[in-house]
DSSP file (Angstrom, degrees, kcal/mol; ACC not computed):
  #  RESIDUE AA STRUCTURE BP1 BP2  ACC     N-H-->O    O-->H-N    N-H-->O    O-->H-N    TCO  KAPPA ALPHA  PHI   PSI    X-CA   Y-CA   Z-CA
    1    1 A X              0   0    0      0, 0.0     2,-0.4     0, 0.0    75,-0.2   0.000 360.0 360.0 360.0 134.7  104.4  -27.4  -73.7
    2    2 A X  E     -A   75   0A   0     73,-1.0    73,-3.0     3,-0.0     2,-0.8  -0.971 360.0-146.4-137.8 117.5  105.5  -28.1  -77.4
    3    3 A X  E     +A   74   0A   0     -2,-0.4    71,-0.2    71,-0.2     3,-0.1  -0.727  26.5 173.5 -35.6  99.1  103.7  -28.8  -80.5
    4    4 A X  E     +     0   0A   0     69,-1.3     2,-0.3    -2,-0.8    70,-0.2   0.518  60.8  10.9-109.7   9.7  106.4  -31.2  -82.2
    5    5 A X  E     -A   73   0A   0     68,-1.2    68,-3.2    -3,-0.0     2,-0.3  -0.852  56.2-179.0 178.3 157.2  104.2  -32.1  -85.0
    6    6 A X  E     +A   72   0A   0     66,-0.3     2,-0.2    -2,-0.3    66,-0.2  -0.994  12.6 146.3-149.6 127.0  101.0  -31.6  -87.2
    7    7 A X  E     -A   71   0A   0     64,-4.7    64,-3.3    -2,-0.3     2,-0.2  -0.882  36.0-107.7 173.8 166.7   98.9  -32.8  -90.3
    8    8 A X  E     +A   70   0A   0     -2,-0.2    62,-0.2    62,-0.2     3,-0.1  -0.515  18.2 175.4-103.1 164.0   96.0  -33.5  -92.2
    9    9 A X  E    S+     0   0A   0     60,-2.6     2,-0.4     1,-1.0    61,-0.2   0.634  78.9  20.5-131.6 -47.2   94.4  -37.1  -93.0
   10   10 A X  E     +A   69   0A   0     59,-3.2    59,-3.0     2,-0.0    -1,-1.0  -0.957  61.0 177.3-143.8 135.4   91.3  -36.1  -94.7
   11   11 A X  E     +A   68   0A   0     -2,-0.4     2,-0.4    57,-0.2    57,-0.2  -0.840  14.7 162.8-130.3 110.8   90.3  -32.7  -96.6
   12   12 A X  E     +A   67   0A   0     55,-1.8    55,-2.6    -2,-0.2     2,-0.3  -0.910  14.1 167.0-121.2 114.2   86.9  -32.2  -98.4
   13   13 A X  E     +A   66   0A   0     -2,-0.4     2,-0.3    53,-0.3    53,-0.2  -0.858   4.1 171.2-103.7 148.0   84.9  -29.4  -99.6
   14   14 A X  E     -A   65   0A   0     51,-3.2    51,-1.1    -2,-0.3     2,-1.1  -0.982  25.9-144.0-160.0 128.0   82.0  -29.9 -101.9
   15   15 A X        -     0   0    0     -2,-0.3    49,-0.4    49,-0.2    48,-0.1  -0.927  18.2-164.7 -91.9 102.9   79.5  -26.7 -102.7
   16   16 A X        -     0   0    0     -2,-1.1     2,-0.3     1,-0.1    -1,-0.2   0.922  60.4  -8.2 -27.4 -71.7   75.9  -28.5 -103.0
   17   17 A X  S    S-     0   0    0     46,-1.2    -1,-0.1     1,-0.1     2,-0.1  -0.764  89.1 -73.6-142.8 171.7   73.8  -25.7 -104.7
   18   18 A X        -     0   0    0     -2,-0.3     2,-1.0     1,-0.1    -1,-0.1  -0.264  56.4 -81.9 -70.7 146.6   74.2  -22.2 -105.6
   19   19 A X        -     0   0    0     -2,-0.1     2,-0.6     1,-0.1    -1,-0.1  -0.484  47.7-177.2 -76.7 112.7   74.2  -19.1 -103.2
   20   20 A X        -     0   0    0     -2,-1.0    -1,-0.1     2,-0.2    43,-0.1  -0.784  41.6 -42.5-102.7 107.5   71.1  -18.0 -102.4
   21   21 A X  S    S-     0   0    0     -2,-0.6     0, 0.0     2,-0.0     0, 0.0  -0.254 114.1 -13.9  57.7-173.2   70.1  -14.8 -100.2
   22   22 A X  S    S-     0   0    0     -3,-0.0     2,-0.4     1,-0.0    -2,-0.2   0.024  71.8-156.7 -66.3 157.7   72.0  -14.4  -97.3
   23   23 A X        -     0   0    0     -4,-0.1     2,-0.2    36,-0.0    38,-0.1  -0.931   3.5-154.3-128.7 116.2   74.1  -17.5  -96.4
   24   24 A X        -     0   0    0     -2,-0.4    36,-1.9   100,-0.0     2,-0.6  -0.607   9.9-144.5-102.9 144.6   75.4  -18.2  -92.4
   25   25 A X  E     -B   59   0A   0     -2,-0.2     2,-0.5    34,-0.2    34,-0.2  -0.865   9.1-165.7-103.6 139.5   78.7  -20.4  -91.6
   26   26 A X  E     -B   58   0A   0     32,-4.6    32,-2.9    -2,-0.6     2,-0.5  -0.938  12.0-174.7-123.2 118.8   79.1  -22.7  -88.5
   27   27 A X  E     +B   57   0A   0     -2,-0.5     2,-0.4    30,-0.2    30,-0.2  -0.834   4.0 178.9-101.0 148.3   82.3  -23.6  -88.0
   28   28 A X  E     -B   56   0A   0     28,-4.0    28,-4.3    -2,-0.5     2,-0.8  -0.925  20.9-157.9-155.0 147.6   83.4  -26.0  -85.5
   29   29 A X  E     +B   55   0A   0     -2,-0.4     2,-0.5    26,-0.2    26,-0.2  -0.506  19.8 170.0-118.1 106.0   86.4  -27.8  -84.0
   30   30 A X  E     -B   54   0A   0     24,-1.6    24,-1.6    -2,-0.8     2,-0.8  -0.704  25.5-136.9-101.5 146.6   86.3  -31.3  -81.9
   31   31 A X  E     -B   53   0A   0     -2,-0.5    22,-0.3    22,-0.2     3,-0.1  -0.860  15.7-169.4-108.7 113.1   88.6  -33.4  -80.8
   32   32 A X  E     -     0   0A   0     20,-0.9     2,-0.4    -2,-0.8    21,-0.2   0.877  56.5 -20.8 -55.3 -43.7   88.1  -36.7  -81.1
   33   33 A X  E     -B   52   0A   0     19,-2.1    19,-1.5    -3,-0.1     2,-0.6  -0.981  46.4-160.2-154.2 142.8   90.3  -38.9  -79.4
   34   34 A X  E     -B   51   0A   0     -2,-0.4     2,-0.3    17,-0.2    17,-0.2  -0.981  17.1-176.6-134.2 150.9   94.0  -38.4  -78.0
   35   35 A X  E     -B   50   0A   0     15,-1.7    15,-0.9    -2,-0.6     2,-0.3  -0.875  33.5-101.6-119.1 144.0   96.2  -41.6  -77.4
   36   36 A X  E     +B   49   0A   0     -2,-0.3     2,-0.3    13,-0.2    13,-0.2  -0.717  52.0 168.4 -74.5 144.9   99.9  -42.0  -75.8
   37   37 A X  E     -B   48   0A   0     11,-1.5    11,-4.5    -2,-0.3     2,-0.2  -0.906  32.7-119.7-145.9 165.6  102.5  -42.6  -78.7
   38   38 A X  E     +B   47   0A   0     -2,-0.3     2,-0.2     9,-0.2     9,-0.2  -0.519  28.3 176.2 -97.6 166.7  106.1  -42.6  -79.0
   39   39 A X  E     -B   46   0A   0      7,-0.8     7,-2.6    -2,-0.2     2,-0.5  -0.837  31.1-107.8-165.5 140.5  107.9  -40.3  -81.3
   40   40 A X  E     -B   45   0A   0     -2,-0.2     5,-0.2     5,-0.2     4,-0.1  -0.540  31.7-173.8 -87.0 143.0  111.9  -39.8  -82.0
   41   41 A X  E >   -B   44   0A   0      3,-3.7     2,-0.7    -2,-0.5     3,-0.6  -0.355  55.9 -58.4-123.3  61.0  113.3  -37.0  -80.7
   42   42 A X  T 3  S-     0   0    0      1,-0.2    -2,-0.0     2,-0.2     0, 0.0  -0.915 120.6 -23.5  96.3 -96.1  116.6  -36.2  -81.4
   43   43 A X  T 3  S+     0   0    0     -2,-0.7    -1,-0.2     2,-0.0    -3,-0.0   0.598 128.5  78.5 -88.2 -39.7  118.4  -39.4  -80.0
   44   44 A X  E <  S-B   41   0A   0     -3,-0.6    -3,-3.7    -4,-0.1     2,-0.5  -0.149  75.8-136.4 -88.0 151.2  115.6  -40.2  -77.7
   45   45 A X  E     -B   40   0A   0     -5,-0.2     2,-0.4    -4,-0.1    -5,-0.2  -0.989  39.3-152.3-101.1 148.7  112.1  -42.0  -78.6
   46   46 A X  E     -B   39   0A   0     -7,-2.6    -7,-0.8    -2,-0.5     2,-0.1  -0.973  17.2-122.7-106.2 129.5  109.7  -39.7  -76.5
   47   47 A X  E     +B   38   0A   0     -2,-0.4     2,-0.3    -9,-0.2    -9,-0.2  -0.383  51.2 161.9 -64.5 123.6  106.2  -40.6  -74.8
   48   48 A X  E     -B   37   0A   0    -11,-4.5   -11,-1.5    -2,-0.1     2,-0.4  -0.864  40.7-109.8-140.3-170.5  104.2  -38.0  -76.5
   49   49 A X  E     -BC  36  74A   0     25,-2.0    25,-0.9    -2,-0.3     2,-0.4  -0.719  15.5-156.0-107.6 172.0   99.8  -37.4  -77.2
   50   50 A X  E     -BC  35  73A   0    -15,-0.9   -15,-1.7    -2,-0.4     2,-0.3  -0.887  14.8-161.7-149.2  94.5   98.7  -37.9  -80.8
   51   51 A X  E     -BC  34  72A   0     21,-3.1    21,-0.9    -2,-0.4     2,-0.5  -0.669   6.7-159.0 -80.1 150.3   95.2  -35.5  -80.5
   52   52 A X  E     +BC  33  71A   0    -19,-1.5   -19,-2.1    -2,-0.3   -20,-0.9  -0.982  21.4 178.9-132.2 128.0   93.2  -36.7  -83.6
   53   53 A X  E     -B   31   0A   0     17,-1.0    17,-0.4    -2,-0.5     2,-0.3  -0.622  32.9-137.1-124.0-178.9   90.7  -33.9  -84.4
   54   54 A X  E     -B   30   0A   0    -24,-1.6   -24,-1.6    -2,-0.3     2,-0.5  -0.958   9.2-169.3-155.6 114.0   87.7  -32.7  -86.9
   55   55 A X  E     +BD  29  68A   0     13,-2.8    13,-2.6    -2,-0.3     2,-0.3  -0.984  26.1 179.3 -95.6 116.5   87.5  -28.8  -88.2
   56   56 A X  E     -BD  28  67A   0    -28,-4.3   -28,-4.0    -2,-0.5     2,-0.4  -0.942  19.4-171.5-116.2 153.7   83.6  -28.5  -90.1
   57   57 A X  E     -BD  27  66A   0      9,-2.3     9,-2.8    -2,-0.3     2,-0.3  -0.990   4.6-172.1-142.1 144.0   82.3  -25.8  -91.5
   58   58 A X  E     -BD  26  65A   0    -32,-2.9   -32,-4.6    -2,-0.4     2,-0.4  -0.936  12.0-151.1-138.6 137.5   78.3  -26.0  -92.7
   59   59 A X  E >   -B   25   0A   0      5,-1.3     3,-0.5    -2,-0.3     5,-0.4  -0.846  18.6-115.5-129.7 157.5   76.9  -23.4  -94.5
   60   60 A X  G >  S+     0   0    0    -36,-1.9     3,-1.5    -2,-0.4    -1,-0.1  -0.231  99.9  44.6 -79.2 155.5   72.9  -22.6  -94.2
   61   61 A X  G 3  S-     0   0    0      1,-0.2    -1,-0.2     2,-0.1   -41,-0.1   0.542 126.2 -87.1  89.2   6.1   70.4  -23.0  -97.2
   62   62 A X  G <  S+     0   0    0     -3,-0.5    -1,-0.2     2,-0.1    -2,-0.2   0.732  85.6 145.6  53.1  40.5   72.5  -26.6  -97.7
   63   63 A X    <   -     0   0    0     -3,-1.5   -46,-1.2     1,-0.2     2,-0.1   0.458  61.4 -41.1-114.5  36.8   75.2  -24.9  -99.9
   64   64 A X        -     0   0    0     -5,-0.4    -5,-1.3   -49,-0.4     2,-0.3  -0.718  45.5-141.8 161.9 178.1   78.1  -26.6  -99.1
   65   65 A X  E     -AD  14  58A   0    -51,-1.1   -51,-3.2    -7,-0.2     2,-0.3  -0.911  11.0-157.7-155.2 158.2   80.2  -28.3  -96.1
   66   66 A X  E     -AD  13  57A   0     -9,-2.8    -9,-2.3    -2,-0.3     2,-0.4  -0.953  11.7-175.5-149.1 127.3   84.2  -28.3  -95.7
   67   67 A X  E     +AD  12  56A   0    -55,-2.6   -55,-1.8    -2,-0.3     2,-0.5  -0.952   9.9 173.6-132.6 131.8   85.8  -31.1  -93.5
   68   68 A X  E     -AD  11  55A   0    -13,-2.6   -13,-2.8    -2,-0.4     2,-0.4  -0.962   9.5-172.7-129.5 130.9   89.7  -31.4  -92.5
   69   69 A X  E     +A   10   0A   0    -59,-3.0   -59,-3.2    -2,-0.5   -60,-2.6  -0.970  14.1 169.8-139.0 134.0   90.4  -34.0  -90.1
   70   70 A X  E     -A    8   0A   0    -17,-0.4   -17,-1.0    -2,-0.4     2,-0.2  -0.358  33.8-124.0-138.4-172.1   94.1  -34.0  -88.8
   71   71 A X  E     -AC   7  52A   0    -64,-3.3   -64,-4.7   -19,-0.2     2,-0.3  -0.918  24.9-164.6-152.4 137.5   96.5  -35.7  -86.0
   72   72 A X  E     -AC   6  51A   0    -21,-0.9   -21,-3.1    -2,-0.2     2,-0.4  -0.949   8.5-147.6-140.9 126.9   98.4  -33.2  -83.7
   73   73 A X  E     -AC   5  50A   0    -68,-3.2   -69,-1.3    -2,-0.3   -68,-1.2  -0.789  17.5-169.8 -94.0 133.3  101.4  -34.5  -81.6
   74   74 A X  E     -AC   3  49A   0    -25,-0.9   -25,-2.0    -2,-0.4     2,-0.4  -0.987   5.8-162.5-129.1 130.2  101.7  -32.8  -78.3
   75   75 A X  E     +A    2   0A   0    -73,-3.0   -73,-1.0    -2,-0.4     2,-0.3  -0.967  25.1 133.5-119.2 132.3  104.9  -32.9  -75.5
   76   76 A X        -     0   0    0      1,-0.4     5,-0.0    -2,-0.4    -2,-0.0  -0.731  58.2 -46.6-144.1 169.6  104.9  -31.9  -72.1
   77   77 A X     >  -     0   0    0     -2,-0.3     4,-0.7     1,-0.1    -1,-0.4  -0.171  54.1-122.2 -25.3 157.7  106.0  -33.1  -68.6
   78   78 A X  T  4 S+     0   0    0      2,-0.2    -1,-0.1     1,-0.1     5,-0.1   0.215 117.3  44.8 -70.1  -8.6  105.0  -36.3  -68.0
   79   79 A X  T  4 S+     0   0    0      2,-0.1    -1,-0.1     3,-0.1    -2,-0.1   0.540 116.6  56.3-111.2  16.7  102.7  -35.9  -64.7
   80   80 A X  T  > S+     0   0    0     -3,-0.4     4,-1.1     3,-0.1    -2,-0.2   0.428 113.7  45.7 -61.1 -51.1  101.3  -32.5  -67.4
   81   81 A X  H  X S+     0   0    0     -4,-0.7     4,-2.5     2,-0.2     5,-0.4   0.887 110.6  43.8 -56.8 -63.9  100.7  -35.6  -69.8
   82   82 A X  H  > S+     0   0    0      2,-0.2     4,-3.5     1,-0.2     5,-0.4   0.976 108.6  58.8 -60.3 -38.3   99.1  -38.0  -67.7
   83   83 A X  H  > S+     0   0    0      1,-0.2     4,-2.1     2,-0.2    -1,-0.2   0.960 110.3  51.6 -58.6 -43.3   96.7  -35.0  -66.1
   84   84 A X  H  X S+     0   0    0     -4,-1.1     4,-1.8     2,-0.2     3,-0.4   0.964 112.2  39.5 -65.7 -74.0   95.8  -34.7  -69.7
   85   85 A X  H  X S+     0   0    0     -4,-2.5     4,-1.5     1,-0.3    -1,-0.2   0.682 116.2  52.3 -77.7 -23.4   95.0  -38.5  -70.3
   86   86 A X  H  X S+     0   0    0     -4,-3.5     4,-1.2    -5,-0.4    -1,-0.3   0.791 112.4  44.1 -87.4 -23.5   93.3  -38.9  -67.2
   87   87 A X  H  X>S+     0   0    0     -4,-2.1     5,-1.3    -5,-0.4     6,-1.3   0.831 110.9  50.8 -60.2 -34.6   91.1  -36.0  -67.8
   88   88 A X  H ><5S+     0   0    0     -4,-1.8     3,-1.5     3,-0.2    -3,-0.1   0.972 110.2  56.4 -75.0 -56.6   90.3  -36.8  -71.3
   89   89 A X  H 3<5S+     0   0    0     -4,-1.5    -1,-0.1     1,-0.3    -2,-0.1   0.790 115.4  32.1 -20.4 -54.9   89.3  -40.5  -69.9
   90   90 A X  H 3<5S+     0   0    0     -4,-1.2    -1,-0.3     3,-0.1    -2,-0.2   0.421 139.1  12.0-105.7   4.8   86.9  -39.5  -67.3
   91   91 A X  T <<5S-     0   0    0     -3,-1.5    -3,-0.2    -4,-0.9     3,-0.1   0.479  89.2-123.7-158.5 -73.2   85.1  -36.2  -68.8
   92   92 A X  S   <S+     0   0    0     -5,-1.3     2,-0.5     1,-0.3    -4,-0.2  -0.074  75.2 115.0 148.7  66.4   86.3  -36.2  -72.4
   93   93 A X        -     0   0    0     -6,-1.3     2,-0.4    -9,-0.1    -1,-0.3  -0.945  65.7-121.3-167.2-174.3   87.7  -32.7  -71.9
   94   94 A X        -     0   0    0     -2,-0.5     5,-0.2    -3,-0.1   -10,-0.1  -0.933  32.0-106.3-137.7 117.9   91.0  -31.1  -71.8
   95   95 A X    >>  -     0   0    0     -2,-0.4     3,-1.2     1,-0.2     4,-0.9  -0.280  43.8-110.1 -55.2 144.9   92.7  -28.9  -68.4
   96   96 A X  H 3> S+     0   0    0      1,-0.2     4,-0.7     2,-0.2    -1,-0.2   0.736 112.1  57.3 -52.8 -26.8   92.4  -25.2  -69.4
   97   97 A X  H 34 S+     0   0    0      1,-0.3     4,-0.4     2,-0.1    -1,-0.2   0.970 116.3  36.5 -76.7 -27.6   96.5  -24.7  -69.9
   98   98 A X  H <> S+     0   0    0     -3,-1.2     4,-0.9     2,-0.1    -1,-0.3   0.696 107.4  64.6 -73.1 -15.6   96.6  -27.4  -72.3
   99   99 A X  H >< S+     0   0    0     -4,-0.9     3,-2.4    -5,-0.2     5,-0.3   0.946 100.7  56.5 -85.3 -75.7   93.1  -26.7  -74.2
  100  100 A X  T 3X S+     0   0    0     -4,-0.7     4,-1.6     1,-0.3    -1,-0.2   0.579 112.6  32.3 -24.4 -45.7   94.3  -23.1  -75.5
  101  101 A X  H 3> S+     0   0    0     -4,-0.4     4,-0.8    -3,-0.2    -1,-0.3   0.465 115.1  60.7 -99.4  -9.7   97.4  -23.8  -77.5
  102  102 A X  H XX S+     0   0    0     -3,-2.4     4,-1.1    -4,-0.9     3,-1.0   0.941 122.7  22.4 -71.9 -91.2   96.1  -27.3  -78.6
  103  103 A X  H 3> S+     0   0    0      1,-0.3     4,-1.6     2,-0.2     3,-0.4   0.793 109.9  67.0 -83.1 -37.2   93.1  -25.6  -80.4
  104  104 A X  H 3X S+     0   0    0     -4,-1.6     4,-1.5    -5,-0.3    -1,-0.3   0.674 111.2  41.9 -21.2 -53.5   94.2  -22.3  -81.0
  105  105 A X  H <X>S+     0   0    0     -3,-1.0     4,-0.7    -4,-0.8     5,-0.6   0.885 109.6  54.5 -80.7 -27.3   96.8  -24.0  -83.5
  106  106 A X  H >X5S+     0   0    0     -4,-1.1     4,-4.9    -3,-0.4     3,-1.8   0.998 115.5  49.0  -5.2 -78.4   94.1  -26.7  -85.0
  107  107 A X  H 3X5S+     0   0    0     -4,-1.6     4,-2.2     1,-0.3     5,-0.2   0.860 112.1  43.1 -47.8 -63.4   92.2  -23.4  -85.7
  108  108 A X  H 3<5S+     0   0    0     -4,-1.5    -1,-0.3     1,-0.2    -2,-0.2   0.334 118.6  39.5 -53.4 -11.9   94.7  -21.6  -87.1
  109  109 A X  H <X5S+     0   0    0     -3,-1.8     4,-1.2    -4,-0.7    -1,-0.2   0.384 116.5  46.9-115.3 -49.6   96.2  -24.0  -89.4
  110  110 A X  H  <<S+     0   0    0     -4,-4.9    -2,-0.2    -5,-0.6    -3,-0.1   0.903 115.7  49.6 -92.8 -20.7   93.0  -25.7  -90.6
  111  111 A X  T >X S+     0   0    0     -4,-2.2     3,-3.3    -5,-0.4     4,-1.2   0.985 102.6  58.2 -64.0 -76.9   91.3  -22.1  -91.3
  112  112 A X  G >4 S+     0   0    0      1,-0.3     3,-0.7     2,-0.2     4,-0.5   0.702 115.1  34.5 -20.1 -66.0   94.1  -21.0  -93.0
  113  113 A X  G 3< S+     0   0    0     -4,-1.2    -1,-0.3     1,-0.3     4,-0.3  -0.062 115.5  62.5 -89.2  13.4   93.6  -24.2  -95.6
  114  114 A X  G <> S+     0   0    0     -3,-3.3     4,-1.1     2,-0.1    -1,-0.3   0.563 100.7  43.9 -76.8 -18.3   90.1  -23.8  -95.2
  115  115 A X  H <X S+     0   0    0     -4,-1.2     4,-0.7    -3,-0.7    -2,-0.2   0.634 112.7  51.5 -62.1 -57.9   89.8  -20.7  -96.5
  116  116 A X  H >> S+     0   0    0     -4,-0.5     3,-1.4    -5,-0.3     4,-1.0   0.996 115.7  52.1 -65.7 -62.5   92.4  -21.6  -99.6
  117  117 A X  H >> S+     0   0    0      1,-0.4     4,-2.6    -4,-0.3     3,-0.5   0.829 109.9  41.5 -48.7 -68.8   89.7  -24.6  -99.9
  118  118 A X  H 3<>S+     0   0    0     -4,-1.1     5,-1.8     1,-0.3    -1,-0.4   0.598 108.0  61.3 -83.4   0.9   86.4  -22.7 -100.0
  119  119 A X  H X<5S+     0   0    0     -3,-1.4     3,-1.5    -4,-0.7    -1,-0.3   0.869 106.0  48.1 -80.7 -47.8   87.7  -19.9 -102.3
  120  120 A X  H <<5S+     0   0    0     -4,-1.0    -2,-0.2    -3,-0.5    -3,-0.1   0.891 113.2  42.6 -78.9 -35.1   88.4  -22.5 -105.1
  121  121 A X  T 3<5S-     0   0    0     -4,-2.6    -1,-0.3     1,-0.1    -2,-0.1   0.355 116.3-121.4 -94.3  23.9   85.2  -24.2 -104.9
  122  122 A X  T < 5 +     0   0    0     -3,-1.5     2,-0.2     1,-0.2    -3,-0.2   0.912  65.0 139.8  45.0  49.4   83.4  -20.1 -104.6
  123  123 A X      < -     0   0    0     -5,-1.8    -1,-0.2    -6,-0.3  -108,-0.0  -0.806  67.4 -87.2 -92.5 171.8   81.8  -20.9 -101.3
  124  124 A X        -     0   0    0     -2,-0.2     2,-0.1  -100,-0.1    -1,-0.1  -0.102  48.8-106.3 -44.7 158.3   82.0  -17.6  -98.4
  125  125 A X        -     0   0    0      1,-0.1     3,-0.1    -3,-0.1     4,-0.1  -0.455  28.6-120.8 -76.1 178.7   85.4  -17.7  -96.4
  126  126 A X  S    S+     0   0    0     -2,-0.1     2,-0.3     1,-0.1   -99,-0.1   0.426  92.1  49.5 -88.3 -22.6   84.5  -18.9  -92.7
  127  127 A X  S    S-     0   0    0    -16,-0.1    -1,-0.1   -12,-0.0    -2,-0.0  -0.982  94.8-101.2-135.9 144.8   85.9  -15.6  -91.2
  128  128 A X        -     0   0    0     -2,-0.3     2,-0.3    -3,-0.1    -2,-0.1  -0.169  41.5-150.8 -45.5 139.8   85.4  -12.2  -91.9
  129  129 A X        -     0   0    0     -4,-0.1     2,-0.2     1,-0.0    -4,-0.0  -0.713  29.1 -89.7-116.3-173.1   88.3  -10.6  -94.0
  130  130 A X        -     0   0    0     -2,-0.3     2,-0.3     0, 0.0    -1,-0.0  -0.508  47.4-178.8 -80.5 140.8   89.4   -7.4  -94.0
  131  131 A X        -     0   0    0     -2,-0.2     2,-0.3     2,-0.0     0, 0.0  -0.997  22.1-124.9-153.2 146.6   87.7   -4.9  -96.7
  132  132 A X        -     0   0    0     -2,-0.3     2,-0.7     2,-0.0     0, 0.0  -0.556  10.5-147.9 -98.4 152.8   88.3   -1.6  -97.3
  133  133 A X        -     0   0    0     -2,-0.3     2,-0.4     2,-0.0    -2,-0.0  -0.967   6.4-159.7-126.4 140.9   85.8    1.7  -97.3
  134  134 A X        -     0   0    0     -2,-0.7     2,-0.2     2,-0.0    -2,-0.0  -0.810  11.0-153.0 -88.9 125.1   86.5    4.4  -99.6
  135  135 A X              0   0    0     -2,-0.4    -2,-0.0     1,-0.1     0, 0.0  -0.803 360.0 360.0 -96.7 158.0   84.7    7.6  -98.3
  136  136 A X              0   0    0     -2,-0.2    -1,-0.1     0, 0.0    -2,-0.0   0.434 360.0 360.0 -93.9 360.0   83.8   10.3 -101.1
């Protein structure tokens, strides 16, 4: 299993209203659609998946939303591939070895630059950082 390639198509964050009282995040990731594509690969063109996905995050009290929607190229086996496209076909859903490293990097990647994203426009981050306690 390889990731050979990654990116974003659309980014937007937009803070509504001001923060008020306690504020909750929902983050979420879907994948919309994945398709067979070619891609060169050294010498070769290679059969690869092109997952096309949606990261959101909604915050409570309506006081802002952040949406990154990306394209992730994935290569495998070819009968690893096909289990994939025939899965996705009939149940819209992904076999467990591929699911993990498919979104696990999404997540990681679109958090990252979601994060950069909701700091500029002073919404919460999406994930807990790290903070220090001083004891007296």
């Amino acid at each position: 299993m390889t990731i050979v390639g990654f990116g974003f198509n659309k980014i937007e964050v937009e803070k509504s209203n001001p923060l008020k009282g306690k504020v909750s995040v929902s983050n979420n990731v879907k994948i919309d659609s994945i398709e067979e594509t070619t891609m060169n690969i050294g010498n070769q063109k290679q059969k690869i998946l092109k997952f096309t996905f949606n990261y959101k995050t909604t915050y409570s009290n309506e006081v802002g939303h952040l949406e990154i929607l990306g394209e992730l190229y994935y290569l495998n086996d070819k009968k690893t591939m096909d289990d994939v496209m025939k899965k996705w076909q009939n149940s819209e859903k992904l076999p467990q070895e591929v699911t993990r490293p498919v979104i696990n990097t999404i997540l990681s990647k679109s958090t990252i630059l979601a994060l950069s994203l909701s700091n500029e426009v002073n919404l919460p981050p999406q994930v807990n950082l790290p903070k220090v306690k001083v004891e007296q």
